[in-house]
Residue frames as a rotation matrix with the C-alpha (Angstrom) as fourth column:
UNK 1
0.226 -0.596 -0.770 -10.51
0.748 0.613 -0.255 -6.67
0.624 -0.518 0.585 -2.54
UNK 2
0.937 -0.302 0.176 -9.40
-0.311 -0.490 0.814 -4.98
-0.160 -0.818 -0.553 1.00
UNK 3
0.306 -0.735 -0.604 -6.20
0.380 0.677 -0.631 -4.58
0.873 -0.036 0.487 1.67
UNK 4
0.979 -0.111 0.173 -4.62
-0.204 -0.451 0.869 -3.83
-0.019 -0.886 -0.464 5.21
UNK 5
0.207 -0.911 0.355 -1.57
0.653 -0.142 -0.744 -2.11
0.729 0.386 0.566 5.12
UNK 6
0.903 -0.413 -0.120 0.70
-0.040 -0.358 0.933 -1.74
-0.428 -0.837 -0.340 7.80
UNK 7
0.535 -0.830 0.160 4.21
0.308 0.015 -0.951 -0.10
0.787 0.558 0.264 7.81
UNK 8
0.998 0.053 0.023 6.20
0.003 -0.448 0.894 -0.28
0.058 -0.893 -0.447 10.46
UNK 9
0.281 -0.906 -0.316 9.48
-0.052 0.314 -0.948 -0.11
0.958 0.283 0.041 11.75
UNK 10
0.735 0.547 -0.400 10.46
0.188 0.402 0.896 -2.03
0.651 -0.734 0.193 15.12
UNK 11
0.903 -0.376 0.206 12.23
-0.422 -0.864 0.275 -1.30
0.075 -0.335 -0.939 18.09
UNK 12
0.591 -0.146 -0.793 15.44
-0.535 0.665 -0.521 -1.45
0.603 0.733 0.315 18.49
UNK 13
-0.657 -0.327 0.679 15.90
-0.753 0.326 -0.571 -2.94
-0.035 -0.887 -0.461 22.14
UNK 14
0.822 0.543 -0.172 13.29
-0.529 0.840 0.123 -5.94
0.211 -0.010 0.977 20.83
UNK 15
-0.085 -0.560 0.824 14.91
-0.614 0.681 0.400 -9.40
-0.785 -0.472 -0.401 21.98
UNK 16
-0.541 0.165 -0.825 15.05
-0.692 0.471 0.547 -12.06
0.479 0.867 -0.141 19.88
UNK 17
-0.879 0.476 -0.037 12.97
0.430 0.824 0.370 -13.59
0.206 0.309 -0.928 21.49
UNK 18
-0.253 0.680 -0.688 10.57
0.031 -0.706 -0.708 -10.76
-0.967 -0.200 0.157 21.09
UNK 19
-0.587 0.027 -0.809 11.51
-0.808 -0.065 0.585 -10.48
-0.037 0.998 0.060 17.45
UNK 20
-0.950 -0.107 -0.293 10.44
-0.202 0.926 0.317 -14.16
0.237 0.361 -0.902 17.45
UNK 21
-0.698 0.715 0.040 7.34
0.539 0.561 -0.628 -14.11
-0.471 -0.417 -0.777 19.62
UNK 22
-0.088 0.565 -0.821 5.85
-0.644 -0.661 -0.386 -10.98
-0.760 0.494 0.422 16.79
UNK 23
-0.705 -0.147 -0.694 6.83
-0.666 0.475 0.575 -13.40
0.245 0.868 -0.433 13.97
UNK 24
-0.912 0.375 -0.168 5.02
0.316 0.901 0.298 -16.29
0.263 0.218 -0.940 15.39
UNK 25
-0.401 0.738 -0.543 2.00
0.228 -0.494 -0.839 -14.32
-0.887 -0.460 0.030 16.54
UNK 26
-0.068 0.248 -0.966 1.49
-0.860 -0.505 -0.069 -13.01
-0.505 0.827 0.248 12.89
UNK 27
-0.683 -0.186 -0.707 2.33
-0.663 0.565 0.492 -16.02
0.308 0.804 -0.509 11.39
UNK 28
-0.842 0.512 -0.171 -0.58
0.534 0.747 -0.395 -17.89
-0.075 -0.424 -0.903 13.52
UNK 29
0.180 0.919 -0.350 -2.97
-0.054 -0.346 -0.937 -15.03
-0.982 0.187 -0.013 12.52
UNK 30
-0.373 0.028 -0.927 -2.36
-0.909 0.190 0.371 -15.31
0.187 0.981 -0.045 8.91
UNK 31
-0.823 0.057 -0.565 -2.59
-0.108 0.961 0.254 -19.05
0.557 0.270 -0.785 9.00
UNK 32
-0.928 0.318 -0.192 -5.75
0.363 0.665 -0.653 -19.36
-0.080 -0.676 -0.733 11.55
UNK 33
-0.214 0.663 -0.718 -7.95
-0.357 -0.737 -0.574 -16.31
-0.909 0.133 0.394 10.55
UNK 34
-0.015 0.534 0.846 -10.13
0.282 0.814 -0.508 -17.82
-0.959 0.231 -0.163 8.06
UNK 35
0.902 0.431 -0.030 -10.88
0.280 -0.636 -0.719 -14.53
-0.329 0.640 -0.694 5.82
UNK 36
0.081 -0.995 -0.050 -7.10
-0.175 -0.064 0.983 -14.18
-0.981 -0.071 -0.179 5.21
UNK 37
0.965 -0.006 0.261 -6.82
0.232 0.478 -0.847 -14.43
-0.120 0.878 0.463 1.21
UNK 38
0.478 -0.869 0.128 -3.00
0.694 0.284 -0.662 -13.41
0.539 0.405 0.739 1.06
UNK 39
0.915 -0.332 -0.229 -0.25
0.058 -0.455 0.889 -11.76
-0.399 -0.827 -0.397 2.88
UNK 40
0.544 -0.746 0.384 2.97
0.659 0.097 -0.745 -10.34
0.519 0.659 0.545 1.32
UNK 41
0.658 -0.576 -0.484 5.91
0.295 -0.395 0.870 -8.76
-0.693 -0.715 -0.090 3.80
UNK 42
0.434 -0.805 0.404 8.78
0.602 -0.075 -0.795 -7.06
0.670 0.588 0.452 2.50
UNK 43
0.446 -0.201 -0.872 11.37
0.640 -0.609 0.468 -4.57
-0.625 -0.767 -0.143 4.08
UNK 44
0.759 0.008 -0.651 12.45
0.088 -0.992 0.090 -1.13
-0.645 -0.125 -0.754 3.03
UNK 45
0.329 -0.794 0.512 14.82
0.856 0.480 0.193 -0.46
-0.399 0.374 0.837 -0.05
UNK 46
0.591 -0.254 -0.765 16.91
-0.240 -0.962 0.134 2.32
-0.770 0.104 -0.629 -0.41
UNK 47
0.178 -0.533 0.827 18.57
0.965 0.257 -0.042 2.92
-0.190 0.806 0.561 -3.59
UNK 48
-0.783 -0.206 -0.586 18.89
0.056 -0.963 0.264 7.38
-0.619 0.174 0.766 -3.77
UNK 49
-0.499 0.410 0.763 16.39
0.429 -0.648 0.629 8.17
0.753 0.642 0.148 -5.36
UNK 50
-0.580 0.033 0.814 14.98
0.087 -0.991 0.103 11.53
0.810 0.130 0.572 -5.04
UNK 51
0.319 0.948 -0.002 11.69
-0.185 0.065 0.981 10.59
0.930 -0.312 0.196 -2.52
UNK 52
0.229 -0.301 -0.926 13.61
0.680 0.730 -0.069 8.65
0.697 -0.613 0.372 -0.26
UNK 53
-0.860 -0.481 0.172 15.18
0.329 -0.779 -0.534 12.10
0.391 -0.402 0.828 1.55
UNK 54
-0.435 0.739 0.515 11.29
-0.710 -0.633 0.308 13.31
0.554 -0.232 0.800 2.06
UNK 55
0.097 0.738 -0.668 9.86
-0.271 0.665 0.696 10.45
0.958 0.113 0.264 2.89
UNK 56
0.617 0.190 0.764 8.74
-0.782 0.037 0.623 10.08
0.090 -0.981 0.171 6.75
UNK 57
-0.546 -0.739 0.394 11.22
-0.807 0.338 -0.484 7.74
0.224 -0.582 -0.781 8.80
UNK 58
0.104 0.721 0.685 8.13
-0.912 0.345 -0.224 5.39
-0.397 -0.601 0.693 9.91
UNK 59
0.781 0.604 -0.161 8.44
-0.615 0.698 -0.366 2.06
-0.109 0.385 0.917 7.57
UNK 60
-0.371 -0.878 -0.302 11.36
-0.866 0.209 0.455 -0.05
-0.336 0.430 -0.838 7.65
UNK 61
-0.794 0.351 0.496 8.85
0.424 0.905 0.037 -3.27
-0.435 0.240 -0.868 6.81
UNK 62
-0.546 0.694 -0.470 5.70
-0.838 -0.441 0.322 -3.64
0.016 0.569 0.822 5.12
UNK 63
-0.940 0.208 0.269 3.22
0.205 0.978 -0.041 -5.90
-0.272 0.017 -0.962 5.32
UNK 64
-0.752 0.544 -0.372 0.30
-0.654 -0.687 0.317 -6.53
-0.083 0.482 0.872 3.45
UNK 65
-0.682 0.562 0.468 -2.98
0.211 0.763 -0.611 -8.50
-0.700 -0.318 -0.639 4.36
UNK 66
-0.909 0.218 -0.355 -5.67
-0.398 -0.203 0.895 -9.15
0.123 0.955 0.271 1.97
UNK 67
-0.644 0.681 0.350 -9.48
0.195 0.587 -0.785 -9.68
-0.740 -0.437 -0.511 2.17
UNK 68
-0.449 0.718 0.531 -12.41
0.801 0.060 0.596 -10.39
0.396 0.693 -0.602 -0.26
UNK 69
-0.042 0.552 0.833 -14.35
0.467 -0.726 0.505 -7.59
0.883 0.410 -0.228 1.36
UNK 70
-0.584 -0.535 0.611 -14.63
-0.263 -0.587 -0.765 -5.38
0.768 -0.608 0.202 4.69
UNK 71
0.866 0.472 -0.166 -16.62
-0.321 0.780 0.537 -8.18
0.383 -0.412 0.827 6.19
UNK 72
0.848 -0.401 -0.347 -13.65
0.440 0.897 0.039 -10.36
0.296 -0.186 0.937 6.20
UNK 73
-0.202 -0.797 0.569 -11.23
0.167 -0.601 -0.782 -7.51
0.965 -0.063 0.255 7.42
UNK 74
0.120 0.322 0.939 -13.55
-0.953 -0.229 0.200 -7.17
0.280 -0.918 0.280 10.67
UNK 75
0.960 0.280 -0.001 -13.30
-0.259 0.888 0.380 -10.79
0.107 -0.364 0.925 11.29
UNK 76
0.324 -0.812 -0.486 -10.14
0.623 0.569 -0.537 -10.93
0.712 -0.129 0.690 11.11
UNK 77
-0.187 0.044 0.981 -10.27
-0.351 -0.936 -0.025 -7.52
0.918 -0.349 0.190 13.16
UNK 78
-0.007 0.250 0.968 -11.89
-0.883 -0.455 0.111 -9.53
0.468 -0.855 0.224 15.84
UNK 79
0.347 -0.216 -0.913 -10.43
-0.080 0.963 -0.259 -12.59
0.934 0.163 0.317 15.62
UNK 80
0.972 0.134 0.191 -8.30
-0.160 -0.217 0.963 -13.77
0.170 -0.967 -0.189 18.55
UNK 81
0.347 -0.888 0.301 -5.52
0.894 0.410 0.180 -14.46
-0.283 0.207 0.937 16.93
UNK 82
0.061 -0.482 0.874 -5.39
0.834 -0.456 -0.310 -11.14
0.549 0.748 0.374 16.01
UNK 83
0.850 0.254 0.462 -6.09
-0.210 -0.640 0.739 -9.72
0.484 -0.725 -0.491 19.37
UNK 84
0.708 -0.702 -0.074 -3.00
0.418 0.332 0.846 -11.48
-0.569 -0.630 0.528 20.20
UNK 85
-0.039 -0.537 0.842 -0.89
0.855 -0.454 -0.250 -10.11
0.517 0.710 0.477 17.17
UNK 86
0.566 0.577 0.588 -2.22
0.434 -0.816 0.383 -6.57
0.701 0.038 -0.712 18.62
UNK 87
0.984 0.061 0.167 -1.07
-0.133 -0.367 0.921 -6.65
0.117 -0.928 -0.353 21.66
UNK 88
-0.240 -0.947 0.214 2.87
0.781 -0.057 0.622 -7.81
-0.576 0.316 0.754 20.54
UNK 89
0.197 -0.244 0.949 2.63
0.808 -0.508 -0.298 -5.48
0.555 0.826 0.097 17.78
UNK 90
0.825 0.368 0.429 1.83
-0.005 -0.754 0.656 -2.56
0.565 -0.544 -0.620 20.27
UNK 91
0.744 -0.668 -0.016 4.99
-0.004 -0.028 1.000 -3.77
-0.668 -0.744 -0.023 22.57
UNK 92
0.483 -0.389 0.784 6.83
0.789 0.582 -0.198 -4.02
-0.379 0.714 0.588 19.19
UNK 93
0.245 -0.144 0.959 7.22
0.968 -0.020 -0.250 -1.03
0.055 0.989 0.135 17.33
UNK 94
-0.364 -0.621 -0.694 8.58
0.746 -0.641 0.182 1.93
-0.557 -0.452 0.696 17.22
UNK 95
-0.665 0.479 -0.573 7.13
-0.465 -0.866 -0.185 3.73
-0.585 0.144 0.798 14.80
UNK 96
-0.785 0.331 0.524 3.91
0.534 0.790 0.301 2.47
-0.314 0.516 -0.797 12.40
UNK 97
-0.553 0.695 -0.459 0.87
-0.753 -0.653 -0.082 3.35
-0.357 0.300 0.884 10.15
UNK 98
-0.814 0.361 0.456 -1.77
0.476 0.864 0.167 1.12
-0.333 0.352 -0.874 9.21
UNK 99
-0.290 0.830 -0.476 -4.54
-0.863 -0.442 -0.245 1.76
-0.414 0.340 0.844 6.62
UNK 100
-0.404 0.190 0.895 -6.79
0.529 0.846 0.059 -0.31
-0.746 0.498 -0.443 4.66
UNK 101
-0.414 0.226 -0.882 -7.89
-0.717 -0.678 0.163 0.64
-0.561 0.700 0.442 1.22
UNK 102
0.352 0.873 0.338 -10.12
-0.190 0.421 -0.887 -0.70
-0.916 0.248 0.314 -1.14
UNK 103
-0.436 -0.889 0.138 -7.62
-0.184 0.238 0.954 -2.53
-0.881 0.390 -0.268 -3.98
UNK 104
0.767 0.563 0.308 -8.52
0.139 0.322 -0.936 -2.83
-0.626 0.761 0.169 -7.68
UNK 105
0.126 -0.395 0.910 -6.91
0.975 0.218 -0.040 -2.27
-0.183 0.892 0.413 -11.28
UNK 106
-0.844 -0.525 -0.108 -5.70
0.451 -0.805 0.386 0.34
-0.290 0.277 0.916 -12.94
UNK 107
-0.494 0.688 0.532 -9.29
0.611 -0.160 0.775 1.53
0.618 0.708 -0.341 -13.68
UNK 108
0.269 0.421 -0.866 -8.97
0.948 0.045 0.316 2.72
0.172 -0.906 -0.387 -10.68
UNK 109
-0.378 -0.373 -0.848 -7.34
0.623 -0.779 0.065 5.71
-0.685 -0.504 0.527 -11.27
UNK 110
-0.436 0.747 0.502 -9.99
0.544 -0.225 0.808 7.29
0.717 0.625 -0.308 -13.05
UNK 111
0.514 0.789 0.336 -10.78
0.457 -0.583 0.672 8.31
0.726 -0.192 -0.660 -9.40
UNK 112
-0.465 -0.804 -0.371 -8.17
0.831 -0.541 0.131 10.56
-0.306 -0.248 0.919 -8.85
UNK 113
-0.678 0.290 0.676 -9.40
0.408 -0.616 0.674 13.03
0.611 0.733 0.299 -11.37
């Protein structure tokens, strides 16, 4: 499995009906982009612990797309729904990072070492 993982954290002079036109922009590439196998959002939780002080300023969200392989990450890459998502996201955010990593089990960390 791919995932594509984006953390951002948006500005804050967005309108609502900016906020609104990122939401429905994402929510029409999730739902229209075929290769889409799941999609899990959350936002930032601070509780003191110890990391939280080091840790870069950049994420107040998270969002997390899934694909079956890095086929279906380019397709959704060059979807048009996702050329629209792009181009709000881009007028969106203040700060952000997006990787994609290759997702498995804990057998995975075998390649750390």
């Amino acid at each position: 499995m791919l995932s594509h993982v984006v953390l951002m954290t948006p500005r804050s002079d967005l309108s609502p009906a900016e906020r609104q036109a990122l939401l429905d922009a994402f929510t029409r590439a999730a739902h229209e982009i075929e290769t889409v196998r799941g999609v899990r959002v959350g936002r930032r939780v601070l509780h003191g612990a110890a990391y939280e002080s080091i840790a870069p300023d950049t994420g107040a969200f998270l969002v997390v797309i899934d694909f079956d392989d890095l086929a279906g990450l380019q397709a959704y890459l060059r979807h048009p729904a996702h050329d629209a998502l792009g181009a709000r996201f881009n007028q969106s955010y203040r700060s952000a990072l997006i990787y994609d990593f290759d997702v498995g089990g804990l057998e995975r960390l075998a390649g750390l070492a």
